[in-house]
N, C-alpha and C positions, 0 to 999 in steps of 0.2 A: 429418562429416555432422551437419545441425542435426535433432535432435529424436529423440525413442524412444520405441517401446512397451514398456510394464513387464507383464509377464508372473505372472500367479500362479493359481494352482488352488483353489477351494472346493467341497466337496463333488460331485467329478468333473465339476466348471463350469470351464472358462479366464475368467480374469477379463481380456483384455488392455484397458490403458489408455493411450491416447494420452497422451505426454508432452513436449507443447512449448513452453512458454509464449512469452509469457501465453495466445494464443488459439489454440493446437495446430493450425497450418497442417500441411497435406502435405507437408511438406518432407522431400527423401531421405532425412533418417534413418527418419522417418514411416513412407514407403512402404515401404522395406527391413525394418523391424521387423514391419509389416504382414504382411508376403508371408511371413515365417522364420515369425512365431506362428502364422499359419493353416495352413503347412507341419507344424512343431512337432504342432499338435491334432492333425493327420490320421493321425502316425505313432505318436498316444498312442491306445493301446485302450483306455486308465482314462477319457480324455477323452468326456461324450456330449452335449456341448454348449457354447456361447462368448457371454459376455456380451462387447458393444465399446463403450467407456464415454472419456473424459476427463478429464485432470484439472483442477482449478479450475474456472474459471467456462464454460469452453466444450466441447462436444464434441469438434467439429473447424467452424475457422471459415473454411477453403477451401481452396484453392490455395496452394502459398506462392509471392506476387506478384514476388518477387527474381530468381524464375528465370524467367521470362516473357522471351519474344524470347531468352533465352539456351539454352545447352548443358544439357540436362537429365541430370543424371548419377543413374545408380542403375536402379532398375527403375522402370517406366513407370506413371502411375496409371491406365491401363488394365488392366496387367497384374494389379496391383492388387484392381481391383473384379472381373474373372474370377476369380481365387481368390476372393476373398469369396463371389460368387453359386455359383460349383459347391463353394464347400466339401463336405466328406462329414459334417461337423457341423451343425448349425440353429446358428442366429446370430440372437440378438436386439442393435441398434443401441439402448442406453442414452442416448439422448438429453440430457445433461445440461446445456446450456445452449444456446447458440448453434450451430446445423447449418444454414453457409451454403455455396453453391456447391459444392463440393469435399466439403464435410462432408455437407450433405443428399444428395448424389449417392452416396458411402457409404453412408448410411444403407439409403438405398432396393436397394443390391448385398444388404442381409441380409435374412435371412428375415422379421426382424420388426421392429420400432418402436416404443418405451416412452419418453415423455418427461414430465420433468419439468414442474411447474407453471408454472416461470419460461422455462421454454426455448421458442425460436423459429427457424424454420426458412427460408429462400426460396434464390433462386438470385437473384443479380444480377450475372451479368457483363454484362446488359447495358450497365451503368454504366460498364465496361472496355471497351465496342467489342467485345463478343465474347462467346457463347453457350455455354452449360451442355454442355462438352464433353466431359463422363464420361457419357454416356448418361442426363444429365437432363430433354433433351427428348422421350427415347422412355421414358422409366420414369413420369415425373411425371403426366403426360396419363393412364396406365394407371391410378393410383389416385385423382385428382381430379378427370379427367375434362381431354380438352381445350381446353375454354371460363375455365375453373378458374386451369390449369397455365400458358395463356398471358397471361391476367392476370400472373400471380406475376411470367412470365420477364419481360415486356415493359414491367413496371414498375419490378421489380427490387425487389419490396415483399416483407417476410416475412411469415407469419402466426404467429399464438400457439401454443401446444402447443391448445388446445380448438379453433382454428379449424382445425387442422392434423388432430384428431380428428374434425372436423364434416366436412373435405376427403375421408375416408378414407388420408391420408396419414401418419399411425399406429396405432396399434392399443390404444394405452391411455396414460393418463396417471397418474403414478406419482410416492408421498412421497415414499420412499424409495427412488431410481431403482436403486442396485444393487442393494441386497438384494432388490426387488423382479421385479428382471428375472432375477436366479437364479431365483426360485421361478418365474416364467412360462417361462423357458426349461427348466426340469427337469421341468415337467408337461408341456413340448412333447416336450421328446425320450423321454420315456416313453411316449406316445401311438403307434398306430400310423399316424396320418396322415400322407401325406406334408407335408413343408417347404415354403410356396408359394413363387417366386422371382417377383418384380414382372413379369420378360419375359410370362409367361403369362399376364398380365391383357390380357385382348384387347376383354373384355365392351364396354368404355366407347367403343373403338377403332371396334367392328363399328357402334354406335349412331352415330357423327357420320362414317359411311361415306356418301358420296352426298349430304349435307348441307353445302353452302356457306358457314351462316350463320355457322357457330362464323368462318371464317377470315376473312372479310369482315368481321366486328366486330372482328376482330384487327389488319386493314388500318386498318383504321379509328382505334384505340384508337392505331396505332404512327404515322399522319399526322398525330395530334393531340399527344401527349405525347411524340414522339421524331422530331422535325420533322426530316428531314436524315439521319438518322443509318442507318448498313448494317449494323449487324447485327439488331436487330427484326425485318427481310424474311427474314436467315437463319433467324430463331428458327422463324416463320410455317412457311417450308420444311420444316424439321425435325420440323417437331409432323405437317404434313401428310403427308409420310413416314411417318410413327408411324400413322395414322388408315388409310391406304390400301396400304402393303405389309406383308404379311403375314409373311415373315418378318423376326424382330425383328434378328437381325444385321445386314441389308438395311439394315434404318430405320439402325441404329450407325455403320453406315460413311457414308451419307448424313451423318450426324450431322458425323463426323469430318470429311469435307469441307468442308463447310458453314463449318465451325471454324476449318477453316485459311486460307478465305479470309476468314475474319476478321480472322485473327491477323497475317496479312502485308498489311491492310488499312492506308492512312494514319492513318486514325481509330482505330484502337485504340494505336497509338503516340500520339495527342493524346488521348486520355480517360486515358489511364495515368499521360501527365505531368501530369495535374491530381491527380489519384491521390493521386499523391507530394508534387506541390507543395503541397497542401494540408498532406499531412503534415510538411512542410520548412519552411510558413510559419511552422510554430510554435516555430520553432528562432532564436534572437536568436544573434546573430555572436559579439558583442561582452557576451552575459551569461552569465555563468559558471552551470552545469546547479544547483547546488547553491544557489543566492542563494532567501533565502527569500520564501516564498508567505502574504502574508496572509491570517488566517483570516476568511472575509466572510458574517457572520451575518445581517449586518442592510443593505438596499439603499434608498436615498432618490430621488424620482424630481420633479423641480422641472416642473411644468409637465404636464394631462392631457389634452393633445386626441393629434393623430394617432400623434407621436413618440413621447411620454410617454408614454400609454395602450400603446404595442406594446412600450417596452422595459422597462414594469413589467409585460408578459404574460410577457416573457421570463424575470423571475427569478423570476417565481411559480411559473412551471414547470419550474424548475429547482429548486423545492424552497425557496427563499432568501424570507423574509420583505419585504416591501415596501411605502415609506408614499409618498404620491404628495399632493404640494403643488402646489396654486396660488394665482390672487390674488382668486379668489372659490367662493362656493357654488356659483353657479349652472353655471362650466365645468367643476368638477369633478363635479358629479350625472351633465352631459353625458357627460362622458370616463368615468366609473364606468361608467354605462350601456351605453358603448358598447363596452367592455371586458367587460361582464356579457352583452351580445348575441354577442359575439364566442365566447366558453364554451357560451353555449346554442347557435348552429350549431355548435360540435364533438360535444354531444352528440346532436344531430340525426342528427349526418352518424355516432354511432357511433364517434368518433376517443377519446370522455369516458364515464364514466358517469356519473351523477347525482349521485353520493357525488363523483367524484374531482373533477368539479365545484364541489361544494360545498367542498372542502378546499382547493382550489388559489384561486377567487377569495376564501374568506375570510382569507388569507397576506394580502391587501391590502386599507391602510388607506387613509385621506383626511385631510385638513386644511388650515390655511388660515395658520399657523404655522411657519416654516420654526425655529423653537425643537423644533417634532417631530422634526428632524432631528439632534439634539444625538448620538443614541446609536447612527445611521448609522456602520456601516463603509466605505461607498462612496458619495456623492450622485453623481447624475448630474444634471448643467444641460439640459432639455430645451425651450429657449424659442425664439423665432426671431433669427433669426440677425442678432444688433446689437449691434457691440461693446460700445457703451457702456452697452447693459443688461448683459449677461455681466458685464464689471466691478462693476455694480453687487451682483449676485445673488452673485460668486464672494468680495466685500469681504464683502458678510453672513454667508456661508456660511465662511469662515474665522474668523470673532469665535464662532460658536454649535457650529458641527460638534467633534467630540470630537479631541484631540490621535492624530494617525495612522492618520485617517481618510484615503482618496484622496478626490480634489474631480475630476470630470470633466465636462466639456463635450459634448455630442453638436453638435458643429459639421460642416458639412459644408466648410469650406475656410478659417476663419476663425485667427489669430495664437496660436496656445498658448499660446505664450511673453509676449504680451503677456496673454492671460487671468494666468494666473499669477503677473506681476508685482505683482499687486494684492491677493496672497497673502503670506502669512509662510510659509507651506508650499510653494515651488515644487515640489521632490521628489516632491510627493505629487500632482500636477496632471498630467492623462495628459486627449488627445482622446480619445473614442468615437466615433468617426462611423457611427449604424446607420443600415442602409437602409431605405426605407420600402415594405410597412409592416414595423415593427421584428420583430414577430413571425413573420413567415412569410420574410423575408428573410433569407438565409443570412451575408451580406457585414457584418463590424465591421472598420472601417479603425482601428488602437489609433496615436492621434498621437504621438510621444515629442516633447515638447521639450527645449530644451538642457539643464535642470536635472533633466528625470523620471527618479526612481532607477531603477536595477537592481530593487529590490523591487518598485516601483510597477507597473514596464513586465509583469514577470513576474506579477504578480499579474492584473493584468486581463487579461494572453494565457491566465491558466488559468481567468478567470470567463468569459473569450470560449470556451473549451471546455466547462465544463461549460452555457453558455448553447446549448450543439451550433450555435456560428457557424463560421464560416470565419476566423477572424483573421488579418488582414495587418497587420503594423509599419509605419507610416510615420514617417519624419524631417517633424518641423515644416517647411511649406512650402506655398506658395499653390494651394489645390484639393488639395495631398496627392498621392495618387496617383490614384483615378477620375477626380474631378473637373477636372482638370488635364487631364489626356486626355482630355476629355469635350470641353473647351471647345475645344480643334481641331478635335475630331471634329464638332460642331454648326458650326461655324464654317465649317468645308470645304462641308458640307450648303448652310447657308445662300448662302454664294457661288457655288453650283453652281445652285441658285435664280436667282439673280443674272444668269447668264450663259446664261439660258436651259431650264434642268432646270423642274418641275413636280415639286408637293409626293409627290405621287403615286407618279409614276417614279421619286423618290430611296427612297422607303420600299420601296415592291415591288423595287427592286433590291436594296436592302441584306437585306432579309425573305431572298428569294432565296439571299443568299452566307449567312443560318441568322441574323439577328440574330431575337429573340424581337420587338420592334416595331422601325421605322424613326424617322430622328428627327425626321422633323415630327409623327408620330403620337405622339411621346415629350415633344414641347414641348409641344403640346396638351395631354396631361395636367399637366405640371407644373404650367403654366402662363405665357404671356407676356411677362403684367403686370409678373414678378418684375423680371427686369433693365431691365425699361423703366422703371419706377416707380423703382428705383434709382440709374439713369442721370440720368433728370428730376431728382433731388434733388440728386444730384451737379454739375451743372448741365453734364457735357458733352456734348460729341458723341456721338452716336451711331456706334460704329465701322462700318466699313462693310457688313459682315457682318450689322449688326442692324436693318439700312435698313427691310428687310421689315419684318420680325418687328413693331419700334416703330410704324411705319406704320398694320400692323394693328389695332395696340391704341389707337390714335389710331380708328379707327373701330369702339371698344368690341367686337373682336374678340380675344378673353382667352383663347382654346381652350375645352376643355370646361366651364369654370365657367360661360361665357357663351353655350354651345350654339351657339359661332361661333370660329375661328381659321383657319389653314391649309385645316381641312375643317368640315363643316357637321355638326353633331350634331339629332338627335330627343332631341325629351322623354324622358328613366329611358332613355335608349339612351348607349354611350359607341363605336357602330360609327360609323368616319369615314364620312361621304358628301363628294362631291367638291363644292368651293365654284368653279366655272369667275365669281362676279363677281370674286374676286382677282384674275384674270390680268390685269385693267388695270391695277391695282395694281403688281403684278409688272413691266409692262411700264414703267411709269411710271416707277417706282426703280431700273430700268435703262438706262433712256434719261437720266435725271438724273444715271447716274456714268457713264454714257460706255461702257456695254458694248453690244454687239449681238448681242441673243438668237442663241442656236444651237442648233443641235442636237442632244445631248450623249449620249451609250451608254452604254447599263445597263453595261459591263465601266467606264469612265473616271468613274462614278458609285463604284462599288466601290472602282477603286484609291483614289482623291484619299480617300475617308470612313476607308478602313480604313490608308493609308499617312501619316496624319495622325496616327493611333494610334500604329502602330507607332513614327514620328519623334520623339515626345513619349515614348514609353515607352522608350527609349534615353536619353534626355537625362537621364530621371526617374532611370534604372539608372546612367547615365555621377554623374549628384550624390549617389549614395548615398541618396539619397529612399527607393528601396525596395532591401532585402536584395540581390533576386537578380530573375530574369526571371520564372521560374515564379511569384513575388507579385503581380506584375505581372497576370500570365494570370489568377490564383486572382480575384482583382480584379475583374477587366472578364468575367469568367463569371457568377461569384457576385453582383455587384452592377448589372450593365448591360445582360443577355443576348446578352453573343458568344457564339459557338455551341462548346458545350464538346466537339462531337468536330471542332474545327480547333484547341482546344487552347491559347485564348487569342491574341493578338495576336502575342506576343515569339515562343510558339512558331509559330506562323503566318508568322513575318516567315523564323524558321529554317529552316520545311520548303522557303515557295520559295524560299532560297539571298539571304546577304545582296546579294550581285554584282546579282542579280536587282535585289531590293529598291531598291541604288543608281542602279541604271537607270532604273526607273520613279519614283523621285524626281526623278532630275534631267529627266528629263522633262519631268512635269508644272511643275515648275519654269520652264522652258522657256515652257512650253506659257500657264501662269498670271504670269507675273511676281512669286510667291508665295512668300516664304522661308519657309512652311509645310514647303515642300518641298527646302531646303536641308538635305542628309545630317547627321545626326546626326556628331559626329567620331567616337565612338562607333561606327558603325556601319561606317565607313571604317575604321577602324582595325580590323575585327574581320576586315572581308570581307578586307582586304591579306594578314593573318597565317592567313586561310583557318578563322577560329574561329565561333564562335555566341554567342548571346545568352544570359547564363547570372548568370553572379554581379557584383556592383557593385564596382567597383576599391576597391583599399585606400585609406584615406583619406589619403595622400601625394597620390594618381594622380587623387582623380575632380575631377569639373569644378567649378566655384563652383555653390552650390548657391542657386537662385532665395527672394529674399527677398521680404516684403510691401510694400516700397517700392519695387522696380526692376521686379516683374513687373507685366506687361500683361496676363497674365490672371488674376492678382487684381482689377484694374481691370472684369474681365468677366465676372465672374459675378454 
């Protein structure tokens, strides 16, 4: 059994302590120790009270995730929190660090609630596809109320030990949380009052009786921030159970249903493999656990407008000192600025205080000198994306930067391997590709090239953690991994354009199947001009795909820059309105390649955008590009808005069965004369042997992996 409670006695106190590291999940040994010590006190007379505390850094920090969908052995953590709440002892819950899910639902079974300064509480199974299934949506509402309690669930957001005391959802906050929770628990059970149990708080219940509003903001809060997803409506259910039937078992089993249709829900199987995948992406195949991790005191950031400015927000706030270089005063004052406005709304909005403010933008410096960067442990290249500048800056930046220093690039698809050449340090040369904006975007693609060490790669997958990114490994390769799948994905879009679709109907349908925007609303923002502008210099054709698009921008329609593209923009507005003068446009660049408009179904909108994905994300997986499928997923969630309770593309492509998948490729194949849509071998060979999409063939087996000279869409981006 994993984990144990440690058991000892102080002055006629049980002291029991969670022991499981590192963050003392429930796991059966947990629950089984649980249930003998609460047994144990009841059969001691010497016993007149029970502190329930942690060890290390957390209290108890949930559920243990391992055993989800499986065979749960041991005694039940229902069983569990009934001994807790009827104990014959009072029970203060010692709060000592982190009390999430599993743990705050604990808490709330004892009589009392004492946490430490540092310590923080919430429930988030939302984020699992699945709802606070220990009676946390019938206890929580009772002490914070249920306008409060559903905030918490439906965000999945913790509060502080003070907001948690502001909540009423503890009772004190405490230095020294054991010694101090003895002394409050030995003045309770001396008292003749009785022990309150959370069930009997009704007060807050009888108040939002008969009152709409609380649920209908909850409706509301769960259509905006959890677009798509089924368990939020469960949570809603559950709390309104708690508000309207009176008795509290009633609410519990409500509860418990509610749960289970959770848990056998598709979506909590695709929120849990992100779950995981995220924690898997930071596992390298091929680098051994032990390879060491540079120590990175000092961060260098070339370049201060949108990129630059977000990924020196990132190490500022991660504590890491940072100097930020450009080629003049006047961009850097801008990008300071805008960087120092960025700090004042977090403390607007209450996320900063004034002091932490002040401590975190003065960690960042300026200059005009790329000599300031001499005593950098890691520069990052943040300029636009041109090789032969890159060379330029990376040639500098190796003659001045300190010996074993990393040099990286924030490229978004551009040659490593050739950045690097220009270097005496290959080894030491690693992509970053952040998303924009750097700061609020979860998603760091970390590039390996052919020469970046074991130390190198490992070092920056642990600054991509403590930067709290999602880091994904990529193999050097044209677009990587998003952007590579990105440019099919746009590319299907636009041809469906072509052959009759409207900018409109492709976004609302994709919107629809959960993407967070569609992708003419997505081009729009980037902007246009980009590949057009690129194209023209290059001097070729326009592939066919960008017929529109280029067209457009020939009639100074750039998307939102120029408050004209695809859709029509207002002034300080970035909401699309519909441009119906394109359609002659439209019609014009179709009749000129030979297509004759049709009329094209929100479902054949769906497959072709989203099975253009999946095709490329197979290939990506067949060449060892990325680890495994789940990086894949972590990827096009964290950096593109696929919709994370479908779990990513790869696993998307798994749930509907690869046979499926093969079918409606060759289909549309068929249907398109498109080898967009000719099967992955990959994917052939998976459906034959009856397997999934999972981990990348040994490097014997995988396929030739796409270089900067033979792809087409390096040509395309």
């Amino acid at each position: 059994m994993k984990g144990t409670v440690l058991y000892e006695v102080q002055e006629n106190v049980a002291i029991l302590t969670v022991d499981n590291p590192p963050v003392n999940p429930l796991s059966d040994g947990v629950r089984t120790g649980l249930y003998e010590c609460i047994t144990k006190v009841e059969e001691n007379d010497s016993i007149d009270a029970v502190v329930l505390t942690g060890n290390g850094r957390a209290f108890i920090a949930g559920a243990d995730i391992s055993e989800f969908g499986g065979n749960v052995e041991g005694i039940s953590l229902n069983d569990v929190f009934k001994k807790l709440e009827f104990c014959k002892k009072p029970i203060v819950a010692a709060i000592n660090g982190i009390a999430l899910g599993g743990g705050l639902e604990t808490a709330l079974c004892c009589n009392y609630r004492i946490a430490s300064k540092t310590a923080f509480v919430g429930l988030p199974e939302v984020n699992l596809g699945l709802l606070p299934g220990g009676g946390g949506t019938q206890r929580l509402p009772r002490l914070a109320g249920p306008a409060e309690a559903l905030k918490m669930m439906l965000t999945g957001s913790h509060v502080s030990a003070k907001q948690a005391l502001d909540l009423g959802i503890i009772d004190n906050i405490a230095d020294d949380i054991v010694v101090e929770s003895i002394e409050f628990i030995k003045e309770k059970a001396k008292s003749n009052e009785s022990h309150p149990k959370v069930r009997d708080f009704n007060e807050k219940m009888i108040e939002a009786r008969g009152n709409d509003k609380v649920l209908l903001e909850a409706q509301a809060m769960a259509a905006k921030g959890r677009k798509g997803q089924f368990a939020p409506g469960q949570i809603i259910k559950c709390v309104e159970a708690a508000i309207n039937i009176d008795d509290f078992d009633e609410g519990l089993k409500k509860e418990g249903d509610y749960f289970l249709e959770c848990l056998v829900h598709p979506q909590r199987e695709a929120m849990i493999h992100i779950f995981f995948g995220e924690r898997a992406a930071s596992k390298i195949s091929d680098v051994p656990k032990d390879t060491k991790i540079m120590d990175i005191k000092k961060a260098g950031i070339i370049g201060s407008g949108t990129m630059g400015g977000g990924i020196a927000m990132c190490f500022a706030n991660a504590g890491i000192p940072v100097h930020i270089i450009d080629q003049d005063q006047e961009n850097l004052d801008r990008g300071i600025s805008v960087i120092e406005k960025n700090y004042d709304f977090m403390v607007n909005r209450g996320r900063l205080t004034s002091e932490q403010k002040e401590s975190i933008f003065g960690s960042i410096s300026t200059g005009l000198d790329y000599k300031d960067l001499s005593d950098c442990d890691i520069v990052i290249e943040a300029v636009y994306e041109n090789l032969e500048l890159k060379h330029e800056i990376f040639k500098s930046l190796d003659e001045i930067v300190k010996e074993g220093a990393i040099l990286a690039s924030n490229t978004s698809g551009l040659d490593i391997d050739s950045i690097a050449s220009v270097t005496n340090r290959p080894e030491l040369v690693v992509g970053t590709h952040f998303f924009s904006p750097a700061n609020i975007m979860r998603l760091l693609e970390v590039v390996r090239g052919k020469q970046t060490s074991d130390e190198t790669l490992a070092t920056v997958m642990a600054i991509g953690k403590k930067l709290r990114k999602a880091a994904v490994v990529s193999l050097n390769a044209p677009g990587f991994i998003g952007n590579r799948m990105l440019f099919g994905y746009t590319a299907q879009a636009n041809m469906l354009l072509l052959e009759g679709a409207l900018p409109h109907q492709v976004d609302q349908a994709l919107e629809s199947f959960g993407l967070n925007m569609g992708p003419f609303r997505m081009m729009d923002l980037v902007g246009l001009d980009l590949g057009w502008r690129a194209r023209k210099l290059s001097g070729k054709e326009s592939p066919l795909h960008a017929k529109i698009g280029d067209e457009l921008c020939e009639q100074n329609r750039y998307g939102q820059k120029s408050k004209a593209g695809y859709y029509n923009y207002s002034e300080g507005s970035r909401a699309p309105n519909p441009a119906p003068e394109n359609e002659k446009t439209y019609e014009k660049i179709s009749s000129e390649n030979g297509f004759t408009r049709r009329e094209i179904s929100d479902e054949e909108i769906v497959d072709r955008c989203i099975l253009a994905l999946i095709n490329e994300g197979a290939d990506i997986l067949s060449e060892g590009v990325a680890q495994r499928a789940a990086d894949i997923d972590v990827v096009y969630i964290n950096g593109y808005g696929f919709p994370i309770w479908r779990g990513g593309p790869m696993h998307h492509a798994n749930a509907m069965g690869l046979d499926k998948v093969i079918e409606k490729l060759e289909k549309y194949r068929e249907i398109t004369g498109n080898d967009v849509y000719k099967p992955s071998d990959m994917l052939l060979k998976l459906a034959k042997e009856g397997g999934k999409l999972g981990e990348a063939p040994n490097k014997a087996e995988r396929k030739e992996k796409l270089d900067f000279t033979m792809s087409s869409v390096a040509n395309n981006f």
